[in-house]
Phi, psi and omega in degrees: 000133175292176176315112206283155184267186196274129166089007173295169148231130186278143165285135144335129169288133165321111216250052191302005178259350160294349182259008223329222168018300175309310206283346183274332191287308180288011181268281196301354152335131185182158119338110163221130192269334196242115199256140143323160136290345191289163204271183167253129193311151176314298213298324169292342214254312157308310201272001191273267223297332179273287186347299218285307210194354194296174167284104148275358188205067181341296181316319227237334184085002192291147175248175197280333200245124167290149196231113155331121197345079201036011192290344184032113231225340202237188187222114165295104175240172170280070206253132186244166163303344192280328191151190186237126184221150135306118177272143180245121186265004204228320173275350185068096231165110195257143175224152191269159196262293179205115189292147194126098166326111182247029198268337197284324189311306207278280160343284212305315170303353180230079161024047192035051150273124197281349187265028169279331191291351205265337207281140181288343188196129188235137203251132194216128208261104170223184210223129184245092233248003161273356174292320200249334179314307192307321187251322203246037175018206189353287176318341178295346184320288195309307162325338188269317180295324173287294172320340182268319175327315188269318167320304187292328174312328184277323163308312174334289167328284180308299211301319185288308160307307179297359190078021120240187195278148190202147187221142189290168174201135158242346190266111210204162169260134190295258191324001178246331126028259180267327193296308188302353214235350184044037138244057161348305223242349175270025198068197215244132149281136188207047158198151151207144200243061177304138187219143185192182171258127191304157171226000000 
């Protein structure tokens, strides 16, 4: 590290075993692109998806992930070799959208990076943005983004612990997308999340 400039202070070195389990996940933590072909078992894929967003607070409905005054604006789905399905966080409950491998449609739309076709599972993050417009006008927007920040970071996180690799994705064509993925009419996509075991 250079030199501190005048009115600088050196921080404590970062004591990551205080954080344990967290703090190894966030060390390890990486971009990762290149997948198993193997698939991820349900149970992992339950607990990603709980991670992710689940119902953490039965009573009151609260979830792992924070929400602009609870309103949860966005909608999770799955894309598998099986179909495309939605997750429901309040029954914890996948329901399906559309049967069929879409993952190469889903590549070919995030500008052919080829390895989403490749990933056993892609996590695709959208935003039904009147959930929240409706009490925070404009601004709810920015709230709806920051909230997918966090739903993904909690997939990371999990991904690591669970042993696998997973990479954010922003470049993508919306609508060629969502048309592929055949939720057009179900708000704007605006994260995807390939997930697999590194290789």
């Amino acid at each position: 590290m250079g030199r501190l400039s005048s009115g600088s202070r050196k921080l404590p070195i970062p004591d990551w075993d205080r954080l344990g389990l967290l703090g190894e996940s966030l060390l390890e933590r990486r971009s990762v692109r290149s997948y198993s072909p193997d698939t991820i078992p349900e149970e992992d894929v339950s607990l990603l998806l709980a991670s992710a967003c689940g119902v953490s607070d039965p009573v009151d409905g609260l979830r792992t992930a924070p929400s602009g005054g609870a309103t949860y604006p966005l909608d999770l789905y799955v894309v598998s070799e099986t179909g495309v399905e939605q997750y429901v966080p309040e029954a914890h409950s996948l329901v399906l959208i559309k049967e069929g491998d879409t993952r190469s449609d889903l590549a070919h739309h995030s500008y052919r990076q080829s390895f989403i076709a490749r990933a056993p599972v892609t996590f695709v993050i959208c935003a039904d943005y009147p959930r929240i417009t409706s009490r925070y006008k404009d601004r709810g927007i920015r709230y709806a983004i920051l909230e997918a920040g966090h739903i993904a970071q909690n997939i990371h996180l999990a991904c690591v612990s669970l042993g696998y690799g997973s990479v954010a994705v922003g470049a993508y064509d919306d609508d060629g997308v969502a048309k592929a993925l055949g939720i057009e009419e179900r708000g704007h996509v605006i994260y995807l999340i390939p997930v697999g075991r590194p290789v």
